[in-house]
N, C-alpha and C positions, 0 to 999 in steps of 0.2 A: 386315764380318767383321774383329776385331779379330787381329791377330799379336802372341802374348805371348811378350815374351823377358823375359830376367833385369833388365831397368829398368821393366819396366810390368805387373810380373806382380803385386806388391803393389795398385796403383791400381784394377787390370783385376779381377783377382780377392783377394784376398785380404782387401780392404777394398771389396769389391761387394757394394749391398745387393739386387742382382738376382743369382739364380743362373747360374750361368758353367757351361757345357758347354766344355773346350778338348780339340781333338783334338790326340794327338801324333801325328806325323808325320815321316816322312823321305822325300827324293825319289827313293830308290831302290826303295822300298816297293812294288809294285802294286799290293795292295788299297788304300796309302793313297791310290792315285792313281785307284782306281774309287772310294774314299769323299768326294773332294773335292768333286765337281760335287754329290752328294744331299745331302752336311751342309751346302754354299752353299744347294742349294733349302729346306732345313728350316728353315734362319735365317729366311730370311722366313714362316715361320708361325708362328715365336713370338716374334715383333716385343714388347718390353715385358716380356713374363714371362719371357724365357732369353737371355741371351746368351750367342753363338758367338762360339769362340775358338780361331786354331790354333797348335800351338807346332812349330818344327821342331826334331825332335831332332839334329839333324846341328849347328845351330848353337848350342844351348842344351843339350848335353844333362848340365849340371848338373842343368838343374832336373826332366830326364825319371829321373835317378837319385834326388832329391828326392822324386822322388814315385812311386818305386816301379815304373814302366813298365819290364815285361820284355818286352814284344811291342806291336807297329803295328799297325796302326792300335789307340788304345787312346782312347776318348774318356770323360774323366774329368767329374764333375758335382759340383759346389763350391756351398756354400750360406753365407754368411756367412765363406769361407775355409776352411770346411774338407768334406774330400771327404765326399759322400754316398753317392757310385756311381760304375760304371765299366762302358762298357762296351767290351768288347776283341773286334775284328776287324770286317772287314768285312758288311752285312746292305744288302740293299735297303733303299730308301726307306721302302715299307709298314712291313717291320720294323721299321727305326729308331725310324720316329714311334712304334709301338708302344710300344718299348722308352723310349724318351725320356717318353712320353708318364703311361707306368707307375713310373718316377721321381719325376715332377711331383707325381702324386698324392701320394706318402707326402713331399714333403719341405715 
């Protein structure tokens, strides 16, 4: 699980040629803290085709105003740098993959 702050956000994503999911995140958040363990488990199911990636807003939130984050958990999906989708708030795992998975297709 990659941590993107404002020195590796270009490397990580901006100039990935693998698609980048990164949650934003803050540790006061609850739902960010029930979405942490299931977007850890999802990473490993798309080992190669997605990379995960979390940002905390608390210490970067330059770049969660950069890019538009009004609300937590918000996990955004980057393809060549620039955003594709977003998906905002918390979902069980089933959902997610759904969700994520529904993404994948169209990008």
């Amino acid at each position: 699980m990659l941590n993107i702050t404002a020195s590796n956000i270009d490397k990580e994503v901006t100039n990935s040629t693998t698609p980048v999911i990164v949650d934003f995140w803050a540790s006061w958040c609850g739902p960010c803290k029930l979405l942490g363990p299931v977007f850890e488990e999802l990473s490993n199911e798309y080992t190669g085709k997605l990379k995960f990636a979390k940002l905390n807003t608390e210490e970067d939130g330059e770049l969660a105003e950069k890019f538009d984050i009004s609300g937590i958990p918000c996990m955004v999906v980057f393809k060549n740098g620039e955003e594709v989708d977003r998906i905002v708030g918390f979902a069980p795992k089933p959902a997610l993959k759904q969700k994520i998975d529904a993404i994948m297709k169209n990008i």
